[in-house]
N, C-alpha and C positions, 0 to 999 in steps of 0.2 A: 478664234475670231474675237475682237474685240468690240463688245458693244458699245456705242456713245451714246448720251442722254439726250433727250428730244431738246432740241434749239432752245425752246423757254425757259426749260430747268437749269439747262448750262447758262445761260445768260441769269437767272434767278441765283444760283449756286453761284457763281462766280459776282452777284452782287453782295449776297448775306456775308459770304465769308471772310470778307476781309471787314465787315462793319462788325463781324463776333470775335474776330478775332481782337480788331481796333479794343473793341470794350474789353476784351477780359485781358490784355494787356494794358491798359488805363489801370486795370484794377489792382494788376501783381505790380506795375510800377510805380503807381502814382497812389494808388487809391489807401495805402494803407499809413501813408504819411500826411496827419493829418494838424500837426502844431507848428507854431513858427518856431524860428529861436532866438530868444535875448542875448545880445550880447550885452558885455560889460559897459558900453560907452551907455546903451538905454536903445538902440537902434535893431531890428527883426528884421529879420529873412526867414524866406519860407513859401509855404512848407516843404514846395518842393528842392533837393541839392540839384547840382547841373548832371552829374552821373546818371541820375532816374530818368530826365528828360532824354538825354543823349541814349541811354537804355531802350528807352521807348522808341523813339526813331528807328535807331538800329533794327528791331524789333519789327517792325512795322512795314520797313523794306522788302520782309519777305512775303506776305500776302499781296501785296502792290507788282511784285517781279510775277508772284501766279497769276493772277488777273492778266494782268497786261503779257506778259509772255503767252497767254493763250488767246489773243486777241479779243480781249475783251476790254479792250480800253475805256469807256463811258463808265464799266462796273469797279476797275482799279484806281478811276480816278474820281467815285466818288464813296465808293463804298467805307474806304478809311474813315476819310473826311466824317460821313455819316455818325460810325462806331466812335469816334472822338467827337465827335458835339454832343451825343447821346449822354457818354459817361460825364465829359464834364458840366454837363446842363445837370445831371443827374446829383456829381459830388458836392457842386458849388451849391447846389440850390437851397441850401437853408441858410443862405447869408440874407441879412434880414434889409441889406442898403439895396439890391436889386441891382448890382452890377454884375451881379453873374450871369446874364442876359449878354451883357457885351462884351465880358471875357469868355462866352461860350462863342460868341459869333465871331473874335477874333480866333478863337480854336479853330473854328468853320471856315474863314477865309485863308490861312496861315497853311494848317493840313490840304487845305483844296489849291491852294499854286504849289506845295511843295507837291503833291504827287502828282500834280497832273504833269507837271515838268519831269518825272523821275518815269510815271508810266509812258511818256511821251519817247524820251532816250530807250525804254524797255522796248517798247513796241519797234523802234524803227530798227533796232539793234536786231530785233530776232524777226521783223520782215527780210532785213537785207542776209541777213542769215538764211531763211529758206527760201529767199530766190536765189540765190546763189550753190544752193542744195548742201551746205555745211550742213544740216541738221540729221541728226544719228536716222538712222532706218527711211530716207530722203521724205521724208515728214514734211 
């Protein structure tokens, strides 16, 4: 027999997880690239490449698909959001002009419409899924 977690923990579990996950993926993808780079003309980019970003997303699809595939949509669509404001509130913050205040809260709004739209498609996709009773063991 399988036991489930009492309501609060599973809604609890299901909100930490994808905000620990969010941050220690900030960390393996973004967190460790920390310089811009000069180019020859005198002009910088940086720190981060577009692969780390695109890494990160990818990455982050998959805590957002658990959440929300277990109908916990409030906790997939803000639990990311959360673990990425944290971290880049966290990286950015020794920048001493104080704009990392509003490039954390574009973090915050940017991660919060993209997943709530991706947990939104997740959720309807695997309702209509188990009423339809496609789901393995009629789950």
């Amino acid at each position: 027999m399988r036991q489930r977690l009492p309501e609060p923990a599973a809604h609890l579990l299901a909100a930490l997880a994808p905000a620990v996950l969010a941050m220690a993926a900030w960390a393996a993808w973004l967190g460790w690239d920390q310089h811009r780079d000069v180019h020859p003309d005198g002009t910088t980019t940086g720190p981060y490449e577009a692969w780390q970003v695109i890494g990160l997303v990818l990455t982050l699809l998959a805590p957002v698909y658990w959440a929300a595939s277990r109908h916990h949509f409030a906790a997939a669509m803000l639990g990311v959001p959360l673990g990425l404001t944290a971290a880049a509130f966290y990286d950015w913050s020794d920048d001493s002009s104080g704009l990392f205040v509003v490039g954390a809260g574009l973090v915050m709004v940017g991660s919060l419409a993209a997943t709530a739209a991706f947990a939104a498609v997740v959720d309807a996709v695997t309702r209509r899924r188990r009423q339809s009773g496609a789901t393995p063991n009629g789950a």
